[in-house]
C-alpha positions, 0 to 999 in steps of 0.5 A: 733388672736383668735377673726379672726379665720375663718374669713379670706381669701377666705371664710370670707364672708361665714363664717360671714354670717354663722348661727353659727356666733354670733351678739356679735362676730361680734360686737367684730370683728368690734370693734377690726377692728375700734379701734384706736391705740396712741402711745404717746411720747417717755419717752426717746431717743435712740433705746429704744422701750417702749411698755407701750406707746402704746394703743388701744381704742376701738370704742363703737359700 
């Protein structure tokens, strides 16, 4: 994901704290990490997987 590069592993805490890094990258990242995903009913049984039930709603932040 694009979005995380350099943002994990050992030097995550430098890199967010880095001048490079932007107030709307890290509004990005933080919704991204407190969005929440629904999954809403199966439209039918069986070993079916229907991706078109899945969402992600993001936090206003």
């Amino acid at each position: 994901m694009v979005l995380l590069d350099g943002l994990t592993g050992a030097g995550a805490r430098a890199a967010w704290s880095a001048d490079g890094m932007t107030d709307e990258r890290r509004n990005a990242v933080l919704r991204f990490l407190f969005s929440g995903i629904v999954i809403d009913e199966p439209k039918k049984l069986g070993r079916y997987m229907d991706w078109d039930r899945i969402r992600i709603d993001q936090n206003p932040l």
